[in-house]
PDB file of N, CA, C and O in Angstrom:
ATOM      1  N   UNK A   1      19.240   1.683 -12.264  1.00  0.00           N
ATOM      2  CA  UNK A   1      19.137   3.036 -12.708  1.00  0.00           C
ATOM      3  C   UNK A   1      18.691   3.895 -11.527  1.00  0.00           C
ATOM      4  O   UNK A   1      17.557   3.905 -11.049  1.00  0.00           O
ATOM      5  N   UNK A   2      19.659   4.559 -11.153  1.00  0.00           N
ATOM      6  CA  UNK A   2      19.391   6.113 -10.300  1.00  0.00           C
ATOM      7  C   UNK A   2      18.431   7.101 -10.705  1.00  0.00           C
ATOM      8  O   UNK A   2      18.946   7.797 -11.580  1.00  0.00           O
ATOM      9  N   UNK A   3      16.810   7.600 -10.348  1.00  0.00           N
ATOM     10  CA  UNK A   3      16.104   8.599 -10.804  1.00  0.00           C
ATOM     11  C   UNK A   3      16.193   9.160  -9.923  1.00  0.00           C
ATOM     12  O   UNK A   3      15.870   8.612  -8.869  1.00  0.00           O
ATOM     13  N   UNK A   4      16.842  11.010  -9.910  1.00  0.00           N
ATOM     14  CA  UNK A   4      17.153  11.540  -9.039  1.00  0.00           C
ATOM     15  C   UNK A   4      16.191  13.359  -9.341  1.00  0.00           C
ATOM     16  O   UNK A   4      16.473  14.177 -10.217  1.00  0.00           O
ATOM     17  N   UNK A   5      15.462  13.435  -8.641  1.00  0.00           N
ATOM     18  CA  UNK A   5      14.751  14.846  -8.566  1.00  0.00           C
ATOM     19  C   UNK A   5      14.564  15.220  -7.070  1.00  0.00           C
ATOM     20  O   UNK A   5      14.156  14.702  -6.030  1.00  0.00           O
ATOM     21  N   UNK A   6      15.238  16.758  -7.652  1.00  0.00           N
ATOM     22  CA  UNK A   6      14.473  17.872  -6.441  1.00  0.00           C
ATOM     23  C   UNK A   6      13.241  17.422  -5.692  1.00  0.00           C
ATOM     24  O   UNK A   6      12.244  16.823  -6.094  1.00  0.00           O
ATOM     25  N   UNK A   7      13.658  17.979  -4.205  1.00  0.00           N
ATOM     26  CA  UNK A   7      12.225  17.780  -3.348  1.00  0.00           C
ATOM     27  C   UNK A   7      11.527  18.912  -3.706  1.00  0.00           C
ATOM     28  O   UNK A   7      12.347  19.743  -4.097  1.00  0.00           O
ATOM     29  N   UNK A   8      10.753  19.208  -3.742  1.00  0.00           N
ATOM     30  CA  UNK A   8       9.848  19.950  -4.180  1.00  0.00           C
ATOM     31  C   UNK A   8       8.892  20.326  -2.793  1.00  0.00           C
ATOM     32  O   UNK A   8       8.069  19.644  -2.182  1.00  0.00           O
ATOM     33  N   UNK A   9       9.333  21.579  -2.611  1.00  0.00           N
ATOM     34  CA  UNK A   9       8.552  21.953  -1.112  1.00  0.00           C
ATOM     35  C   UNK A   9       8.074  23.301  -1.342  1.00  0.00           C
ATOM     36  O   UNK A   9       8.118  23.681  -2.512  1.00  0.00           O
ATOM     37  N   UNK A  10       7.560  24.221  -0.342  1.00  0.00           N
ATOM     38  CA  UNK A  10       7.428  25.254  -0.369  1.00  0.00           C
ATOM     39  C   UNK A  10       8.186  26.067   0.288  1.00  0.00           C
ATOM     40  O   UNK A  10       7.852  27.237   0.104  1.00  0.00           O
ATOM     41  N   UNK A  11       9.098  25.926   0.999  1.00  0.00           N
ATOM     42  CA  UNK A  11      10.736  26.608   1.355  1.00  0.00           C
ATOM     43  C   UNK A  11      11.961  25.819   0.486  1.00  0.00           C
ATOM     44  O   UNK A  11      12.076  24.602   0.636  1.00  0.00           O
ATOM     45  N   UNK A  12      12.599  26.332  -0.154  1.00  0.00           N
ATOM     46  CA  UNK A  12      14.104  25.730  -0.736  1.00  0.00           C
ATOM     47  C   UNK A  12      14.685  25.163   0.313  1.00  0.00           C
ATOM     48  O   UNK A  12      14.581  25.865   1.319  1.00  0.00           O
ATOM     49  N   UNK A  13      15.175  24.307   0.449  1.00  0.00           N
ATOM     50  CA  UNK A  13      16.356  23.675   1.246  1.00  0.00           C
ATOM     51  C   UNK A  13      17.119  23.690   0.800  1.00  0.00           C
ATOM     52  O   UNK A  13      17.929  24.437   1.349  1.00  0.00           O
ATOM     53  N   UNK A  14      17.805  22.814  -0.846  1.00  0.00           N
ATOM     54  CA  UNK A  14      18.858  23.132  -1.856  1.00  0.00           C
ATOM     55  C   UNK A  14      18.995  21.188  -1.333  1.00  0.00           C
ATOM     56  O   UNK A  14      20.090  20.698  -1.612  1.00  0.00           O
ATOM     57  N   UNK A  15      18.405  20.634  -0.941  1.00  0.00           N
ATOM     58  CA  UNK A  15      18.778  19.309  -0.714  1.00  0.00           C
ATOM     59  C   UNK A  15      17.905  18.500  -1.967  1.00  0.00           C
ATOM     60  O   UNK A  15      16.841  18.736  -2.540  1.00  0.00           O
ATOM     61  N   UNK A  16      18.848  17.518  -2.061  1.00  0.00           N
ATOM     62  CA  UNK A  16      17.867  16.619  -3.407  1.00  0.00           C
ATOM     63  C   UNK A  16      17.295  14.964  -2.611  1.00  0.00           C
ATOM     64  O   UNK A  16      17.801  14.491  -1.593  1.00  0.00           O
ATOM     65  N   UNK A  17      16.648  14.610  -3.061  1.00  0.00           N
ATOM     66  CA  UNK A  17      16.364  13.353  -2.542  1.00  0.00           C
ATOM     67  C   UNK A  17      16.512  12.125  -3.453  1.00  0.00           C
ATOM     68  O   UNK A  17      15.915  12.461  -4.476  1.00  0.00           O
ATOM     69  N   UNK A  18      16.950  10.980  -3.618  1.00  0.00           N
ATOM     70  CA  UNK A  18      16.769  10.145  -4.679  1.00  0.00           C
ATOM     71  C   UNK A  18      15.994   9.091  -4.200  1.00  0.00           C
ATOM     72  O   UNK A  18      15.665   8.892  -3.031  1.00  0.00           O
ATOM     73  N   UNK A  19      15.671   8.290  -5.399  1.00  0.00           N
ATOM     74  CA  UNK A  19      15.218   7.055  -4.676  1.00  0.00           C
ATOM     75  C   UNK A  19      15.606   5.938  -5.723  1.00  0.00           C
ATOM     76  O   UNK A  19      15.690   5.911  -6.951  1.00  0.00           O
ATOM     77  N   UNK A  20      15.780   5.146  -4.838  1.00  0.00           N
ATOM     78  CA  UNK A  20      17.098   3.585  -5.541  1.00  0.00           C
ATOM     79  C   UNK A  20      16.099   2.890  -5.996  1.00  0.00           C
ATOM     80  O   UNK A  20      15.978   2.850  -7.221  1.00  0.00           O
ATOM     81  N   UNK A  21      15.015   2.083  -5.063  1.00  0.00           N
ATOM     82  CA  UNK A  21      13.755   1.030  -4.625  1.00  0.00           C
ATOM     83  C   UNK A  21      12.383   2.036  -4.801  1.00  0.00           C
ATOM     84  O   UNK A  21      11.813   2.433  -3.785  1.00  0.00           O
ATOM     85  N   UNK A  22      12.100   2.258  -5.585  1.00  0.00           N
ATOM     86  CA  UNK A  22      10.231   3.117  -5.511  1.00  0.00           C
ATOM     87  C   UNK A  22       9.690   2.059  -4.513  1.00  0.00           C
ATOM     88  O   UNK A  22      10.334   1.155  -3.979  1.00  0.00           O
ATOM     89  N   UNK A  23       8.663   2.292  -4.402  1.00  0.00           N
ATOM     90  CA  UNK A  23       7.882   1.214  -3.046  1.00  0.00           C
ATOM     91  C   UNK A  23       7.044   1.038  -4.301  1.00  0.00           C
ATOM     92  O   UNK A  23       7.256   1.731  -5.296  1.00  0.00           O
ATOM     93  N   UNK A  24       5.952  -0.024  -4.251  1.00  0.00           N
ATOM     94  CA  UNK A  24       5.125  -0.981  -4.898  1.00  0.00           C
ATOM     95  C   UNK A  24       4.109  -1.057  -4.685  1.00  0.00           C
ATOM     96  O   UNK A  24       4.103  -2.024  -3.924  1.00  0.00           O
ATOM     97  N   UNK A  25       2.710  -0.613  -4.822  1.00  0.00           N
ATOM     98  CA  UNK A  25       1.280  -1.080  -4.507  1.00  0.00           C
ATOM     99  C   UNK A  25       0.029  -1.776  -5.064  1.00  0.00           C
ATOM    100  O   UNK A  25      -0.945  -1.173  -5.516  1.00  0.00           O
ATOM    101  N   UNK A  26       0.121  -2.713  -5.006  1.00  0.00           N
ATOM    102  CA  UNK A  26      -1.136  -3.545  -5.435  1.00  0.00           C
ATOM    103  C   UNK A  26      -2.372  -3.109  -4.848  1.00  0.00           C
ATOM    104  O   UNK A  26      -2.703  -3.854  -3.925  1.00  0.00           O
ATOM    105  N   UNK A  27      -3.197  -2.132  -5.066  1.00  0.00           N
ATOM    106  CA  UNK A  27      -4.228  -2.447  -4.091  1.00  0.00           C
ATOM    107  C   UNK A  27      -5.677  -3.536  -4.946  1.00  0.00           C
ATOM    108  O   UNK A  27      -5.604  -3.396  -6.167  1.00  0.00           O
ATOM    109  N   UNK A  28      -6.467  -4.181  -4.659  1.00  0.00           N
ATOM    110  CA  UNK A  28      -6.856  -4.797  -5.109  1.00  0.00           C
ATOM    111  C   UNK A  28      -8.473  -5.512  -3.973  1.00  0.00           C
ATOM    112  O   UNK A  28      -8.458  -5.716  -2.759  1.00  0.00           O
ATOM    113  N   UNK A  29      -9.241  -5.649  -4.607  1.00  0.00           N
ATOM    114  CA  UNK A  29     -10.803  -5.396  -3.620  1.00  0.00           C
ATOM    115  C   UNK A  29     -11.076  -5.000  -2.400  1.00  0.00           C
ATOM    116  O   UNK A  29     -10.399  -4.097  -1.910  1.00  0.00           O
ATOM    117  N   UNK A  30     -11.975  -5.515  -1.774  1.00  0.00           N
ATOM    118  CA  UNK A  30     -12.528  -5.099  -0.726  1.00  0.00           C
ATOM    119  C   UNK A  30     -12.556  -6.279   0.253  1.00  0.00           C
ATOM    120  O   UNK A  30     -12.833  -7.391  -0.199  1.00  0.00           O
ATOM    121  N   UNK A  31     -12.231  -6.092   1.847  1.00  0.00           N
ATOM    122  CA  UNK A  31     -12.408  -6.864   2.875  1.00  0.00           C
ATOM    123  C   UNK A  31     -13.772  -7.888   2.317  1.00  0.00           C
ATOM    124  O   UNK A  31     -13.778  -9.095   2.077  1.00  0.00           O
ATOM    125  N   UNK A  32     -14.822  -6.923   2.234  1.00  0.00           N
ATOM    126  CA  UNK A  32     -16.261  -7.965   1.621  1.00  0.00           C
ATOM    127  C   UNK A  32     -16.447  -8.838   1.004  1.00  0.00           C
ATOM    128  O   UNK A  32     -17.509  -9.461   1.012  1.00  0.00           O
ATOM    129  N   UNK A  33     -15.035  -9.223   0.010  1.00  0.00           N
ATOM    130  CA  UNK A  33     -14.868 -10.308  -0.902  1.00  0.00           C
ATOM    131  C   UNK A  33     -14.225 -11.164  -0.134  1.00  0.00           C
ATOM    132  O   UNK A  33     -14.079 -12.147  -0.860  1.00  0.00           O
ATOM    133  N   UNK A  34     -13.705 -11.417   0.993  1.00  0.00           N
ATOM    134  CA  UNK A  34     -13.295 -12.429   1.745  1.00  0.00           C
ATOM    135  C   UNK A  34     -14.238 -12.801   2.864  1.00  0.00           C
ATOM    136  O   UNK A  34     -13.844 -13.047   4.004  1.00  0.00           O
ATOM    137  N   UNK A  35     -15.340 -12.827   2.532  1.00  0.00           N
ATOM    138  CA  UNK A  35     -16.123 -13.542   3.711  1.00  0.00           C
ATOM    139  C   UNK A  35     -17.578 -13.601   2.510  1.00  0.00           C
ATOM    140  O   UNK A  35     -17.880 -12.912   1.535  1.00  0.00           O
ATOM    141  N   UNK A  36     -18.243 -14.848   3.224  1.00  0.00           N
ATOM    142  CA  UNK A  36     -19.369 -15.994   3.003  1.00  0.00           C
ATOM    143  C   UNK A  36     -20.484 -15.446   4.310  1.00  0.00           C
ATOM    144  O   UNK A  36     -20.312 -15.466   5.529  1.00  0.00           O
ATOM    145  N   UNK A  37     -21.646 -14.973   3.502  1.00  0.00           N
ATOM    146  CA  UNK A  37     -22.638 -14.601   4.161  1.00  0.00           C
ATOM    147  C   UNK A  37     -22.531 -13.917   6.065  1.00  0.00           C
ATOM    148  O   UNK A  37     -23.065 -14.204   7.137  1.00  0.00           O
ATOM    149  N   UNK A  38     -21.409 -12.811   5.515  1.00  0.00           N
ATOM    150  CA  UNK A  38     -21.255 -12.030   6.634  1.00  0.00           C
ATOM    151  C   UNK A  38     -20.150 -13.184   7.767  1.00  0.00           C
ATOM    152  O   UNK A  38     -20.340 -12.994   8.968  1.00  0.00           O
ATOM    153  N   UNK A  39     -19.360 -14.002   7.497  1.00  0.00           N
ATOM    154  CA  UNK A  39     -18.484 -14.493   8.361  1.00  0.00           C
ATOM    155  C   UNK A  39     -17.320 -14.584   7.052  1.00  0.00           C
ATOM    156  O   UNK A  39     -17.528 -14.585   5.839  1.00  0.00           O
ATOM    157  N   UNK A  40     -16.018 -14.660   7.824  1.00  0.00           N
ATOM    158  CA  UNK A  40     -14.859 -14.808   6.963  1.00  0.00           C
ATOM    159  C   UNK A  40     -14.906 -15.916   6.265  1.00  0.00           C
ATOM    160  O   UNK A  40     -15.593 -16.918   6.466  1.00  0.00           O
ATOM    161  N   UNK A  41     -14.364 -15.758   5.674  1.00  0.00           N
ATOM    162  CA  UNK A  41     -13.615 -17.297   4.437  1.00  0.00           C
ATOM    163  C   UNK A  41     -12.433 -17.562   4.649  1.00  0.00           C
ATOM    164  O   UNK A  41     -11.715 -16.872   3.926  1.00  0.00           O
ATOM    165  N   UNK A  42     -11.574 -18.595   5.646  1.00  0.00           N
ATOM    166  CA  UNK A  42     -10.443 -19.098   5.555  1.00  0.00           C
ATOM    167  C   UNK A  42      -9.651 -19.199   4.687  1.00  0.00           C
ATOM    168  O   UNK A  42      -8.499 -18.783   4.559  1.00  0.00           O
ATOM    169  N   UNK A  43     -10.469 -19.923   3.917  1.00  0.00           N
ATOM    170  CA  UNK A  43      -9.975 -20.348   2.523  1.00  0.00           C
ATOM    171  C   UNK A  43      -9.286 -19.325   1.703  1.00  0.00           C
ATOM    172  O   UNK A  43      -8.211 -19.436   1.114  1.00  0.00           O
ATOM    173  N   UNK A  44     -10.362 -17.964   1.786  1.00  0.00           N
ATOM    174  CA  UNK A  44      -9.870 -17.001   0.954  1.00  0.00           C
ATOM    175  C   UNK A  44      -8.648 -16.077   1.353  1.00  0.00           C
ATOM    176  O   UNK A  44      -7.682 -15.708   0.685  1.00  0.00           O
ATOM    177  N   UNK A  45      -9.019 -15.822   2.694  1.00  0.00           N
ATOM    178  CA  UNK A  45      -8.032 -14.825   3.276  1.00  0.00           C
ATOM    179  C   UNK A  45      -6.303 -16.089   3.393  1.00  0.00           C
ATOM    180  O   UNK A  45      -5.229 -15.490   3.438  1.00  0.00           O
ATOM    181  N   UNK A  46      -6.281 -16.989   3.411  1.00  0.00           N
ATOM    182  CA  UNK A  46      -5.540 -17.950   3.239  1.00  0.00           C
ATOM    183  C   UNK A  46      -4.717 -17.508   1.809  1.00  0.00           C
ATOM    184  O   UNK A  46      -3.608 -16.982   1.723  1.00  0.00           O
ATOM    185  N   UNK A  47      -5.685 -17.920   0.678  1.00  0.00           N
ATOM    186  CA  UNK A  47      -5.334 -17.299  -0.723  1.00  0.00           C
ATOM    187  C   UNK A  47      -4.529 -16.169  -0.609  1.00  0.00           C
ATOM    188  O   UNK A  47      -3.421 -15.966  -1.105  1.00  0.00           O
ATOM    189  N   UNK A  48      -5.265 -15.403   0.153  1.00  0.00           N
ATOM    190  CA  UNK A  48      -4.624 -13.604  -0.330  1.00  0.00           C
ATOM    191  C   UNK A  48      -3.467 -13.916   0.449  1.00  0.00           C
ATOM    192  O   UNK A  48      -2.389 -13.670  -0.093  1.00  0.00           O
ATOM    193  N   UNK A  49      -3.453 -14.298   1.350  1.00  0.00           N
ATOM    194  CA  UNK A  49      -2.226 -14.281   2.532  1.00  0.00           C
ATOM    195  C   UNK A  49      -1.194 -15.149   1.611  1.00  0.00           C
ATOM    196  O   UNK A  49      -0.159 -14.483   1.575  1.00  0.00           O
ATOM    197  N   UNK A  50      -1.062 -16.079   1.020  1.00  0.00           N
ATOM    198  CA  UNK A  50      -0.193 -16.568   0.463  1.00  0.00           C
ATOM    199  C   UNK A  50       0.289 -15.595  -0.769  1.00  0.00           C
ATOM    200  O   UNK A  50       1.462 -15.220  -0.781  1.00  0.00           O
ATOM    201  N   UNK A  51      -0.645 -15.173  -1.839  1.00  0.00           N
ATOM    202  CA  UNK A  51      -0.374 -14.577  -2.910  1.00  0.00           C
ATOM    203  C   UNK A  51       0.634 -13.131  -2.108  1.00  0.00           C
ATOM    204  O   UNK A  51       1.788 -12.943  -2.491  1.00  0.00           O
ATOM    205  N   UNK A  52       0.091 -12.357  -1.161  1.00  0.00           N
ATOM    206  CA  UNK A  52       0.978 -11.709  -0.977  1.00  0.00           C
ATOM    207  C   UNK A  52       2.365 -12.014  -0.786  1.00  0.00           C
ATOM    208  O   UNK A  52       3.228 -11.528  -1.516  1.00  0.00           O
ATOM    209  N   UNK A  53       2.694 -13.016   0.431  1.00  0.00           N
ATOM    210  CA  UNK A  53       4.235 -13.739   0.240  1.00  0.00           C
ATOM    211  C   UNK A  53       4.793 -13.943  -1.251  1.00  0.00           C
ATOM    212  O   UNK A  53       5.934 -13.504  -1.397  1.00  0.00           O
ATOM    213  N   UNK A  54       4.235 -14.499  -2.335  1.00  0.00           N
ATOM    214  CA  UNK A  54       4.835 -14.301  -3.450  1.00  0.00           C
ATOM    215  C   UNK A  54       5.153 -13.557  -4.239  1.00  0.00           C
ATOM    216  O   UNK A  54       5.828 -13.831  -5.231  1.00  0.00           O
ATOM    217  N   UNK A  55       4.753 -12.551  -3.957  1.00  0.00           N
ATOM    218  CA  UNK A  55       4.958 -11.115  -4.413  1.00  0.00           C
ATOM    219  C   UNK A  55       6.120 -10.453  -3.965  1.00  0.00           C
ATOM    220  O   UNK A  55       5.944  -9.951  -2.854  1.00  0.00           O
ATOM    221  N   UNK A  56       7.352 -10.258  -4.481  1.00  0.00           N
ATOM    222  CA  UNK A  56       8.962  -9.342  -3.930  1.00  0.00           C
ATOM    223  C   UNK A  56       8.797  -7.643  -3.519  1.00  0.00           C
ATOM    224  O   UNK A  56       8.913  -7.009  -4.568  1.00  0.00           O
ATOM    225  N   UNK A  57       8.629  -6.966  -2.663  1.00  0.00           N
ATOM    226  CA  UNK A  57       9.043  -5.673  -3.186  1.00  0.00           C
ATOM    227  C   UNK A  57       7.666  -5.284  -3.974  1.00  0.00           C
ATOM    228  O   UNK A  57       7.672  -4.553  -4.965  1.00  0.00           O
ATOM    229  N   UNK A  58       6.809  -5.703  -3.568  1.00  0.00           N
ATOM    230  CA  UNK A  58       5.178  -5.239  -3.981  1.00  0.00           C
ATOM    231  C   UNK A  58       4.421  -5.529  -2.870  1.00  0.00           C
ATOM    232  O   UNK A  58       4.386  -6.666  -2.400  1.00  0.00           O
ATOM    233  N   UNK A  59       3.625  -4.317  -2.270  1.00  0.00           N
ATOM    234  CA  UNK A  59       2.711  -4.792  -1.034  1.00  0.00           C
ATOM    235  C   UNK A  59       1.843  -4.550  -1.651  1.00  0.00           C
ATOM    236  O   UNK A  59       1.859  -3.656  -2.497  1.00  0.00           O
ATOM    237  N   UNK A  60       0.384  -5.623  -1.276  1.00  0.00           N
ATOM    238  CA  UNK A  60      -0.689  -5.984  -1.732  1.00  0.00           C
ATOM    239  C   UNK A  60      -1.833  -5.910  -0.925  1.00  0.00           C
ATOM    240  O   UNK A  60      -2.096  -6.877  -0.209  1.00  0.00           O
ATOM    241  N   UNK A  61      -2.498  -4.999  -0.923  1.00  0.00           N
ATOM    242  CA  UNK A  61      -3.459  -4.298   0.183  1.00  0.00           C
ATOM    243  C   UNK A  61      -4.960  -4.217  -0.489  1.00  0.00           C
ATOM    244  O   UNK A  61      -5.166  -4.141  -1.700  1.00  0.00           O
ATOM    245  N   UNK A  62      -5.890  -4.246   0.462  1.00  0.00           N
ATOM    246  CA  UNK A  62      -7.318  -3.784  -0.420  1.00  0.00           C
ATOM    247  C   UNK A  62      -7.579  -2.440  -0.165  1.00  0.00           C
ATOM    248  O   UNK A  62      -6.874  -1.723   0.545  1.00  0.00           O
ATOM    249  N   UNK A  63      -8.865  -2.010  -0.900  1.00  0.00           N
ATOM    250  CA  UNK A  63      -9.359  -1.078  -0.659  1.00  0.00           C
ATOM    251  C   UNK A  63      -9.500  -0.612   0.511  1.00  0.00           C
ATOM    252  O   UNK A  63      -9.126   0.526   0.794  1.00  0.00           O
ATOM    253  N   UNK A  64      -9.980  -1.304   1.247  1.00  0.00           N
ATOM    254  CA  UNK A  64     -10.538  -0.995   2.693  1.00  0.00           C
ATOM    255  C   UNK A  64      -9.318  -0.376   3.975  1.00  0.00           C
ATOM    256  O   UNK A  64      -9.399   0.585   4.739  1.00  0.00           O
ATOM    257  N   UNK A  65      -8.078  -1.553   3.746  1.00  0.00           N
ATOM    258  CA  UNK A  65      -6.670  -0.889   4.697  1.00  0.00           C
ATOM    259  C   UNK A  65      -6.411   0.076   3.731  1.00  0.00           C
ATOM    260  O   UNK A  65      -6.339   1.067   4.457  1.00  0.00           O
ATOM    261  N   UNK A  66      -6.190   0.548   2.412  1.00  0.00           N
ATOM    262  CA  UNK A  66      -5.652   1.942   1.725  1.00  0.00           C
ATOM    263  C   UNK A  66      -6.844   3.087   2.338  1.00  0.00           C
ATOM    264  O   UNK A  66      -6.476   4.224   2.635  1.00  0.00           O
ATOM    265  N   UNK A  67      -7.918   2.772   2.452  1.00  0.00           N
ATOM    266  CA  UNK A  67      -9.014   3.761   3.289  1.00  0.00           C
ATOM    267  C   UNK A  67      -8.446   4.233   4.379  1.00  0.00           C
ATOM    268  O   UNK A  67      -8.077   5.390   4.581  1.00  0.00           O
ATOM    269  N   UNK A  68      -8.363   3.055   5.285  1.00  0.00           N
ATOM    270  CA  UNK A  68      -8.146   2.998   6.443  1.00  0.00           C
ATOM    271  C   UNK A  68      -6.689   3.401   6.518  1.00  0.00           C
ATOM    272  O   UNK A  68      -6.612   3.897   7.643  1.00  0.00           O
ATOM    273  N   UNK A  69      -5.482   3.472   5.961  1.00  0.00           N
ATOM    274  CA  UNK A  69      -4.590   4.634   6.131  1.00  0.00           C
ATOM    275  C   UNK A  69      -4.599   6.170   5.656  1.00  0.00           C
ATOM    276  O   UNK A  69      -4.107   7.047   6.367  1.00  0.00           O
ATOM    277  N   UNK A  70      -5.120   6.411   4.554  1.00  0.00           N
ATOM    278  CA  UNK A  70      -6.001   7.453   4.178  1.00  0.00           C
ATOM    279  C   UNK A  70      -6.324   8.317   5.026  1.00  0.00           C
ATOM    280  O   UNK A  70      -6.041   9.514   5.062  1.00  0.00           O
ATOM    281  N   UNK A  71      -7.198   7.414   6.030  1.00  0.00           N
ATOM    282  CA  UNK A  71      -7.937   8.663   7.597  1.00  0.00           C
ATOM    283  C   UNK A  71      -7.096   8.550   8.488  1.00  0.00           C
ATOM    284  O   UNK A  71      -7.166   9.371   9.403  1.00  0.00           O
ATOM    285  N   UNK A  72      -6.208   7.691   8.527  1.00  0.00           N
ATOM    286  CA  UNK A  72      -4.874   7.663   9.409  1.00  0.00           C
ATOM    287  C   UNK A  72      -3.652   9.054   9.492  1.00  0.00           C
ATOM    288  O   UNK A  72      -3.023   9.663  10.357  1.00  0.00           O
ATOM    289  N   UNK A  73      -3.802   9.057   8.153  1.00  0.00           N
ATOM    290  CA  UNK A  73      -2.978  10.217   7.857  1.00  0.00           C
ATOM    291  C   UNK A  73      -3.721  11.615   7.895  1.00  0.00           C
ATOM    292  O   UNK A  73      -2.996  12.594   8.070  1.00  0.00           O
ATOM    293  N   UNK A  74      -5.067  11.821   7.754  1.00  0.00           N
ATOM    294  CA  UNK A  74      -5.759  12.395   7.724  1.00  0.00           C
ATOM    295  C   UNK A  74      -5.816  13.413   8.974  1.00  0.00           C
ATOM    296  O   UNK A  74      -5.585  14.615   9.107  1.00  0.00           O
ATOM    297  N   UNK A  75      -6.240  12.348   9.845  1.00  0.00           N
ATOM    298  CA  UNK A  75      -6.667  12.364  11.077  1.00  0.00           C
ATOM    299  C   UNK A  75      -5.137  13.096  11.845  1.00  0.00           C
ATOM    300  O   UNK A  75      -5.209  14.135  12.502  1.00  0.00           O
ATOM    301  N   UNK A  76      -4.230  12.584  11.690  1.00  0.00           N
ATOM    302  CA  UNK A  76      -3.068  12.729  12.340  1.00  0.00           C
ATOM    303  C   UNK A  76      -2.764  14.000  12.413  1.00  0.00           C
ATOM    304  O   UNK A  76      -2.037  14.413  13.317  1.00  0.00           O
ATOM    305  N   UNK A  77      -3.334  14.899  11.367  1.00  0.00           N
ATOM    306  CA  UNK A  77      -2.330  15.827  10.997  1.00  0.00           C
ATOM    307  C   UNK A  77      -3.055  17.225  11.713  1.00  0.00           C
ATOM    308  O   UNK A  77      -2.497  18.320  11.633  1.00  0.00           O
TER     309      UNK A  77
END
């Protein structure tokens, strides 16, 4: 299914944009939950690193990188 709407700007262009694929976001805890008394957890970041590969067409990010692009974009502009 094709969902097709106007860009929506503050000058008209008269151009439309569609989108085929929406993009996908899991975001889901914090860097802090992968580490054991202030050092990483193999084990865990292992976990997440796999669970993401199983995931199609869904990126799976924590809190902390969605922050951290947040001021990326922020910052940039």
């Amino acid at each position: 299914m094709k969902a097709s709407r106007p860009l929506r700007t503050r000058r008209r262009t008269h151009r439309e944009i569609s989108t085929v694929r929406p993009r996908q976001v899991l975001v889901i805890g914090s860097l802090s939950e992968f580490s054991d008394r202030g050092s990483a957890n193999p084990e865990k970041i292992t976990s997440l690193e796999q669970y993401r590969r199983s995931i199609q067409d869904v990126e799976v990010i924590t809190f902390d990188k969605l922050y951290k692009r947040a001021c990326f974009i922020v910052e940039d502009r």
